[in-house]
C-alpha positions as CSV (number, residue, x, y, z in Angstrom):
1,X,3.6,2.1,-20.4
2,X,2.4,2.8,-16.8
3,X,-0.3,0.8,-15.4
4,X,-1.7,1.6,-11.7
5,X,-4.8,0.0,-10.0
6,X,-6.4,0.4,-6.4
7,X,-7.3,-3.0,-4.6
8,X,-8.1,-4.8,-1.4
9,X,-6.0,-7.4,0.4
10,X,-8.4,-10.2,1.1
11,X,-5.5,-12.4,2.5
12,X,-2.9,-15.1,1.0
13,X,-2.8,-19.1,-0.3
14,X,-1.1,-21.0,-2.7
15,X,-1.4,-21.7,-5.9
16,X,0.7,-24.4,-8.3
17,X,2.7,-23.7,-11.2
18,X,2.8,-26.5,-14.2
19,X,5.5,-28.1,-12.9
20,X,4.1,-28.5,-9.6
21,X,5.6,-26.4,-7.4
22,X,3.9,-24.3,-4.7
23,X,3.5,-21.0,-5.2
24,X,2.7,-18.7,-2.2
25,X,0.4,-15.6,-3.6
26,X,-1.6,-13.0,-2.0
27,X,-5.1,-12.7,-3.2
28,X,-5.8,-8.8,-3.8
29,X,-9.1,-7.6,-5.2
30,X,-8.2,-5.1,-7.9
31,X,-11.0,-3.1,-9.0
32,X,-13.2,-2.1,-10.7
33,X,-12.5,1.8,-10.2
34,X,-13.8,4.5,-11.4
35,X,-11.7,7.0,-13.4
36,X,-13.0,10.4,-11.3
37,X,-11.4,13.2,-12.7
38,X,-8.7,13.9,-15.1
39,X,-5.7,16.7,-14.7
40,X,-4.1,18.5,-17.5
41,X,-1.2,20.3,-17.7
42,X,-3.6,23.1,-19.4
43,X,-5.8,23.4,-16.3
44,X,-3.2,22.5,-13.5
45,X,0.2,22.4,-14.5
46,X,0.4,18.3,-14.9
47,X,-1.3,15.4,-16.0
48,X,-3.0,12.6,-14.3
49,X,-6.0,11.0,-13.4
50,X,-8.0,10.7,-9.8
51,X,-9.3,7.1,-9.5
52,X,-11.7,5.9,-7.1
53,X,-12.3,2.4,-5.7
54,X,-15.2,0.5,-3.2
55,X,-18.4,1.7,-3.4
56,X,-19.7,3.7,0.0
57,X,-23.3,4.7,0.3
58,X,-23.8,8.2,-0.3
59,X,-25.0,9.5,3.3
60,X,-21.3,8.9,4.5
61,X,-19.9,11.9,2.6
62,X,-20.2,15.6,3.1
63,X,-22.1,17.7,-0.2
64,X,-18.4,18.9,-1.5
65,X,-17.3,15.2,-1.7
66,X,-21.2,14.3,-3.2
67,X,-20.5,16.9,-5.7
68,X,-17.1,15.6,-7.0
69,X,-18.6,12.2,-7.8
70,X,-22.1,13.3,-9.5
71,X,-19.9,15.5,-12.0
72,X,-18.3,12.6,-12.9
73,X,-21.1,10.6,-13.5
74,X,-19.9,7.6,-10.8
75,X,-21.3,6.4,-7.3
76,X,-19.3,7.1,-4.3
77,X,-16.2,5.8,-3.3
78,X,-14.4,5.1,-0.1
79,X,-10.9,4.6,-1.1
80,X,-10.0,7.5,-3.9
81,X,-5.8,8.4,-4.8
82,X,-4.0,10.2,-7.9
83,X,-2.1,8.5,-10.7
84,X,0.5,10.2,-12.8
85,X,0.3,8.5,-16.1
86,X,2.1,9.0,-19.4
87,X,-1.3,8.1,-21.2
88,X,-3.5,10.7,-19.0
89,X,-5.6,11.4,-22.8
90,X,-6.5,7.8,-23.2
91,X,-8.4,7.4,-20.5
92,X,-12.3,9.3,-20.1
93,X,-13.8,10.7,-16.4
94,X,-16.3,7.8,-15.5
95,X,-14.3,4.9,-17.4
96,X,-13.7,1.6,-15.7
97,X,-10.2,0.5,-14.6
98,X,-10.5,-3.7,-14.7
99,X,-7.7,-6.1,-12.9
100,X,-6.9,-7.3,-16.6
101,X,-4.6,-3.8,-17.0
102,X,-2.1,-6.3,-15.3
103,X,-1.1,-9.9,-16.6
104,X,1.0,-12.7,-15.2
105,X,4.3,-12.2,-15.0
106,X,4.0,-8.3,-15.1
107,X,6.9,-6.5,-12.1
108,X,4.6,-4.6,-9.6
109,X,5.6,-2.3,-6.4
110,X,2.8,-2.3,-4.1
111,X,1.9,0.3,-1.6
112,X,-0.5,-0.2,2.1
113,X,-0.1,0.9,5.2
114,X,1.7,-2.0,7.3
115,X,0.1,-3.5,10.5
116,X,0.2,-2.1,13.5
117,X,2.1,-4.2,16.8
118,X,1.3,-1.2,19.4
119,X,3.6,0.2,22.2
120,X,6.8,-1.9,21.7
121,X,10.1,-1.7,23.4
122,X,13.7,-1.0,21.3
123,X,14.4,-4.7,21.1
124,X,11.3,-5.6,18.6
125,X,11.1,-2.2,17.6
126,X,14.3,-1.2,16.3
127,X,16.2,-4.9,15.9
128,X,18.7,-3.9,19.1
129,X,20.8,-6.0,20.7
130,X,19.7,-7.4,24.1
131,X,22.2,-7.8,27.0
132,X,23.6,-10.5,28.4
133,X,21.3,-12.8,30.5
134,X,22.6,-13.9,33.5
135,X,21.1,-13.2,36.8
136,X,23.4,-9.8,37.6
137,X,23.7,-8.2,34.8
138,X,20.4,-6.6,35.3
139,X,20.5,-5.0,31.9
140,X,18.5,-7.7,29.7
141,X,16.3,-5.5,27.3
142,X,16.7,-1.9,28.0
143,X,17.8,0.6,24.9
144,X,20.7,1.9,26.9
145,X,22.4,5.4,26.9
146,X,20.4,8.2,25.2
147,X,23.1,10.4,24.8
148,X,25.3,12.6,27.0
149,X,23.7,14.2,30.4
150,X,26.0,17.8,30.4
151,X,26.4,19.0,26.7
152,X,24.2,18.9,24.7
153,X,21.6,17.7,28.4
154,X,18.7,16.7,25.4
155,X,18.0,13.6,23.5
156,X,18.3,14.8,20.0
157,X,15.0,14.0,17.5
158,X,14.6,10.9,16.0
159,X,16.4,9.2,18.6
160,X,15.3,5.2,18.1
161,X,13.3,4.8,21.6
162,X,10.8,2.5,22.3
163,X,6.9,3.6,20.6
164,X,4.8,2.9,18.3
165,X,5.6,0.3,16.2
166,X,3.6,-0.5,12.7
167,X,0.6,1.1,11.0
168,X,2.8,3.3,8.3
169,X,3.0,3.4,4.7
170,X,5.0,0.6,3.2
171,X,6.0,-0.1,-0.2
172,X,7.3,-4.1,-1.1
173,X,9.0,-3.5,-4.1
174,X,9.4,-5.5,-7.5
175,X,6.7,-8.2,-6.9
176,X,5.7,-10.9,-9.5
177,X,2.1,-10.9,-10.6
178,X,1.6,-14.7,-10.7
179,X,-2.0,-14.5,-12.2
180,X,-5.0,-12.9,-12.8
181,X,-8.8,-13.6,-12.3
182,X,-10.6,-11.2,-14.4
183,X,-13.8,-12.6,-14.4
184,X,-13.8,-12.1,-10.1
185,X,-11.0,-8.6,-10.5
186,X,-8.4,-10.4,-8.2
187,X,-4.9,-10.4,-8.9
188,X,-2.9,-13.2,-7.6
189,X,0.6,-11.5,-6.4
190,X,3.7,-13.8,-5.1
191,X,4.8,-12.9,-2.0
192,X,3.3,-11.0,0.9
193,X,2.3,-7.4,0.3
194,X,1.4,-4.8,3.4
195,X,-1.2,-4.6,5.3
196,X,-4.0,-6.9,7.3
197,X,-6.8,-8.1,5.5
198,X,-9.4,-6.1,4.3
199,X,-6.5,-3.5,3.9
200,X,-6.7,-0.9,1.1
201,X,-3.3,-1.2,-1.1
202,X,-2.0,0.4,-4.7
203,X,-0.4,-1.5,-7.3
204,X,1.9,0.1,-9.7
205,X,4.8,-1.1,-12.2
206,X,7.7,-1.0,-10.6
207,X,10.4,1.4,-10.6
208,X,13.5,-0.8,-9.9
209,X,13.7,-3.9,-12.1
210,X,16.0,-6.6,-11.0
């Protein structure tokens, strides 16, 4: 069965297993969201379910966002995304989505938009090699050719140049959920997930099982 949640990254630590061992986890709160609307296929041609999570006061949104939440019976919310379930009917517009949906030792991708480094040369951009370092070479950490001058006399799109680097979606894939808190609605995930802290990220069963 598919499980989703939305949650907030509020950073990482370690935790010990029972024989010991250290166990480095990231600490994400998941939940409680708020089920906001369901799709059907009926209505509009699939099923799923809008979920909303982090309460915002209400003066922040405009009256056709106001309107979507007091029709569902649920207070404003700042971070809101769309779940394609297989069990769309078992779930009711203003229910409650917990942290316990999830359990230790459950396989999880999660998704959050990665941290941004700035304006960044092709070296630490793009992983290229640099050149050799003596004194009279004079080529230590430039990208190098772009491409012929004469024919075609452009540099073709999505050309690896130097830019800006970070702050895109990322997905870590096939995670461990090491424990969960559902008394505080945190999830204790091994490994780092994207993002800085504070950041908004979705947690999902993953697609590709090792």
């Amino acid at each position: 069965m598919k499980k989703a949640i939305l949650g907030k990254k509020l950073g990482m630590t370690q935790i010990f297993d029972e024989n010991g061992k250290v166990i480095p986890v990231t600490v994400v709160e998941a939940g409680p969201c708020a089920v906001i609307q369901k799709k059907t296929v009926e209505k509009d041609g699939y099923s799923a379910i809008k979920v909303g999570f982090d309460v915002k006061r209400e003066s922040l949104f405009n009256k056709p966002v106001k309107g979507q939440f007091a029709k569902a019976g649920v207070a404003p919310r700042k971070f809101v995304r769309e779940f394609k379930l297989e069990n769309v009917e078992n779930y009711e517009v203003g229910q409650e989505i917990l942290a316990e949906v999830f359990a230790a030792g459950d396989k999880v991708d999660v998704t959050g938009i990665s941290k941004g480094k700035g304006f960044q040369g092709a070296i630490k951009r793009w992983n290229f090699s640099i050149g050799p370092k003596s004194h009279g070479s004079k080529f230590h950490r430039a990208p190098g050719s772009q491409g012929a001058s004469s024919d075609p006399s452009r540099t073709f799109k999505n050309r690896k140049m130097p830019g800006h680097m970070g702050h895109v979606k990322s997905t870590v894939l096939n995670l461990e959920v090491a424990r969960v808190i559902p008394e505080k609605n945190v999830i204790l995930i091994k490994g780092g997930v994207p993002g800085a802290k504070k950041g908004y990220v979705v947690i999902r069963n993953t697609v590709k099982v090792k």
